[in-house]
C-alpha positions as CSV (number, residue, x, y, z in Angstrom):
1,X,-93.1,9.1,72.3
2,X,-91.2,7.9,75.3
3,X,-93.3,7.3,78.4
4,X,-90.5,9.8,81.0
5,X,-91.6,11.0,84.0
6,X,-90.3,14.0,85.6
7,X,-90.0,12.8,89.4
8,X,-86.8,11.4,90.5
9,X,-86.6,7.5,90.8
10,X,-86.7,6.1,94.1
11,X,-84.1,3.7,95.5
12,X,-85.4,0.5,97.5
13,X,-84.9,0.9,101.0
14,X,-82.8,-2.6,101.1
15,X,-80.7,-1.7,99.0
16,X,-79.8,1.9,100.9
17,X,-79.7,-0.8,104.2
18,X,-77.3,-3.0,102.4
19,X,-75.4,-0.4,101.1
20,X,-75.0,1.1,104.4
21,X,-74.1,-1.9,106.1
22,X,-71.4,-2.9,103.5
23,X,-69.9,0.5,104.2
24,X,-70.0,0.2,107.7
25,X,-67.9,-3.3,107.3
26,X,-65.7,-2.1,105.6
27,X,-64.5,1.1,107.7
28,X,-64.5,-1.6,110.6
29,X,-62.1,-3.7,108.2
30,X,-60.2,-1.0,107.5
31,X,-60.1,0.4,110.9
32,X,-58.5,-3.3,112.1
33,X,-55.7,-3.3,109.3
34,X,-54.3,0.2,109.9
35,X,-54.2,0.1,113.1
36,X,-50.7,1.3,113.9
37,X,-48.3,1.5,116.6
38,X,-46.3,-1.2,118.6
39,X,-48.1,-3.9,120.3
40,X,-46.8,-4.7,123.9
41,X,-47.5,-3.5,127.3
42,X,-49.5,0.2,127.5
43,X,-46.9,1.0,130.0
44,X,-43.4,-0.2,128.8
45,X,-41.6,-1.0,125.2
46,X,-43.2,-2.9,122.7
47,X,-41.9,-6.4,122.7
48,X,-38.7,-6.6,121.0
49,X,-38.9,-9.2,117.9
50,X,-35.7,-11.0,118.1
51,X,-34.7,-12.2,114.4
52,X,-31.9,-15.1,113.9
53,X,-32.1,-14.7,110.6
54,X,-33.6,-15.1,107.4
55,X,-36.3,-17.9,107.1
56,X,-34.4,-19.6,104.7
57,X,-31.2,-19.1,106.4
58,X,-30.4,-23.0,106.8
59,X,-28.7,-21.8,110.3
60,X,-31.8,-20.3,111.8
61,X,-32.9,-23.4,113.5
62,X,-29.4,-24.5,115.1
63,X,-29.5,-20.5,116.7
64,X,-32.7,-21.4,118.0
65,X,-32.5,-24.4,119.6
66,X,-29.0,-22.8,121.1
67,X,-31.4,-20.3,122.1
68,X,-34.2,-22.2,123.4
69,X,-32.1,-24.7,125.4
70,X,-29.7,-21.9,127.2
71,X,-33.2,-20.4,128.2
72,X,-34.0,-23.3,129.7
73,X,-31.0,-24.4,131.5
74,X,-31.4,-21.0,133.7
75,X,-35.2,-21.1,134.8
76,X,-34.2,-21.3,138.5
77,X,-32.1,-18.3,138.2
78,X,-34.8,-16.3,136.5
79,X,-36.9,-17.1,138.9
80,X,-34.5,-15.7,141.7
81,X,-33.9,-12.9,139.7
82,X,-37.6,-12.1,139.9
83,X,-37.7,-12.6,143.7
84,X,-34.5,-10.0,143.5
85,X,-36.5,-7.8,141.8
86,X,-39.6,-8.2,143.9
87,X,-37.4,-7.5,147.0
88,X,-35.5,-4.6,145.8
89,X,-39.3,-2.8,145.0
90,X,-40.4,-3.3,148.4
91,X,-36.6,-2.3,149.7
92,X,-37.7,1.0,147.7
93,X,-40.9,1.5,148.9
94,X,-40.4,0.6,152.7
95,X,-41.5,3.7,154.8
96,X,-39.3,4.6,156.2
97,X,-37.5,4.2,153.2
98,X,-33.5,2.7,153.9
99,X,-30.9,3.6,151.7
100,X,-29.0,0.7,152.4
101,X,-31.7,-1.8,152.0
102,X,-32.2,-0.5,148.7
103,X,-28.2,-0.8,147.7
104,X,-28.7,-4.4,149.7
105,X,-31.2,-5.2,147.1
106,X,-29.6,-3.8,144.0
107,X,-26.5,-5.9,145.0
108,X,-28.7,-9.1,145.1
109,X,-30.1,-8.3,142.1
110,X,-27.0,-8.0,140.4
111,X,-25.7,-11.1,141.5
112,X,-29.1,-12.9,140.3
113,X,-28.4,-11.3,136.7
114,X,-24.7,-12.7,136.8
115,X,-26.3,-16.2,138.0
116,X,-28.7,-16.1,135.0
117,X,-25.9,-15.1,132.7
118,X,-23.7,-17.7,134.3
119,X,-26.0,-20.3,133.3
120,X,-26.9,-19.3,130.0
121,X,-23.3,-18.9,128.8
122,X,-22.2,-22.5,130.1
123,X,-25.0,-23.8,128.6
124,X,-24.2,-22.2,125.3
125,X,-20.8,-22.9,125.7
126,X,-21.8,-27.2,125.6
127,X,-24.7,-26.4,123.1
128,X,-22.3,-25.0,120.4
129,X,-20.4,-28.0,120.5
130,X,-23.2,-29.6,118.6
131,X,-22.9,-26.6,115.6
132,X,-21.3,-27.2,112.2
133,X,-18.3,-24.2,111.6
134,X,-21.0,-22.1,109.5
135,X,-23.5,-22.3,112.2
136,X,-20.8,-21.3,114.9
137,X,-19.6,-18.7,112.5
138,X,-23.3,-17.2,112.5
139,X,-24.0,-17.5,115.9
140,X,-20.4,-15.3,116.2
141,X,-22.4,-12.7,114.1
142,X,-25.1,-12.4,116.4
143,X,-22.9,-12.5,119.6
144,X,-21.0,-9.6,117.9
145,X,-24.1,-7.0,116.9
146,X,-25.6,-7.5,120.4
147,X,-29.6,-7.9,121.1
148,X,-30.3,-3.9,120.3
149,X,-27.6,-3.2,117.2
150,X,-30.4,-4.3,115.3
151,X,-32.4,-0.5,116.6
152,X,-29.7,1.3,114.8
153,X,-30.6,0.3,111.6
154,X,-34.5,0.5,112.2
155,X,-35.7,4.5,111.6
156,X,-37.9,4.7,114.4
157,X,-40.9,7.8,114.2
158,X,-40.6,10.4,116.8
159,X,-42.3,9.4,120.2
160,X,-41.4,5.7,119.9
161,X,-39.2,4.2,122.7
162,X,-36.0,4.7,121.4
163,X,-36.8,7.5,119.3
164,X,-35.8,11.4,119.0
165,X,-38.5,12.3,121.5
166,X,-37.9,9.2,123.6
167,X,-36.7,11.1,127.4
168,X,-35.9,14.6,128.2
169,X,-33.9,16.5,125.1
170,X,-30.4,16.2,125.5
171,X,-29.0,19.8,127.3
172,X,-28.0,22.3,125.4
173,X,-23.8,22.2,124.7
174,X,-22.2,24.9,126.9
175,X,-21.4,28.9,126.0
176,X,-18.0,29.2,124.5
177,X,-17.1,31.2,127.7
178,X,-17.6,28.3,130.4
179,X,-15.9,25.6,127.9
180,X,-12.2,24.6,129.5
């Protein structure tokens, strides 16, 4: 006859530790990986990824360095476009507050945004120059979509910037009865 025992086998307590640590790990792993949601500021819009184009896309890098170079070429204006900005929030938070100021300020900073534009066109303007045809015929495409086409063709969830819930709901459309 078998030598059985009817009382339940104990488990060593370092194996229930590991065992709880292990799980612990890996709920913390988990947790990291799906973590969803945008990344950006808590406040704002998640950053906006700007693509040029597939990785293999042999015109990628001549967008970039188009890109990259117009960027550079208008530092000085972006930097007076953030003074422009800094002065229009103080124009709108001056007590007592100055309607004119404020349209003063807005003005400024519009002419600091056509400065910076300004720049970054010209520059673009020399810097395509350097482009084969099929890299001037790409960079057309992206001049032609615009920095936010892209949003259109990205489903975005409800409650994302951008999204069905992003802002009040549009009003309702009007009674037949008050329609001209």
């Amino acid at each position: 006859m078998s030598d059985t025992s009817d009382t339940p086998r104990q488990w060593p307590l370092w194996l229930i530790v590991s065992l709880m640590a292990n799980m612990i790990l890996v709920g913390l792993m988990a947790g990291f990986l799906l973590q969803a949601g945008p990344k950006g500021k808590p406040d704002g819009p998640p950053r906006e990824r700007i693509s040029w184009g597939e990785r293999d896309d042999p015109n990628r890098e001549a967008v970039r360095r188009v890109f990259k170079q117009a960027f550079k070429a208008s530092a000085e204006e972006r930097m007076a476009r953030v003074e422009s900005r800094r002065q229009l929030a103080e124009a709108v938070t001056a007590e007592p507050y100055d309607a004119d100021a404020v349209r003063t300020a807005f003005r400024n900073l519009r002419s600091a945004d056509d400065a910076v534009n300004e720049v970054t066109h010209d520059s673009m303007a020399e810097l395509f120059a350097t482009m084969t045809v099929e890299e001037r015929q790409h960079m057309a495409e992206i001049l032609r979509r615009g920095p936010r086409d892209h949003e259109a063709k990205r489903k975005l969830k409800p409650g994302e910037r951008g999204g069905p819930m992003d802002g009040p709901p549009p009003p309702p459309p009007p009674p037949p009865e008050m329609e001209p």
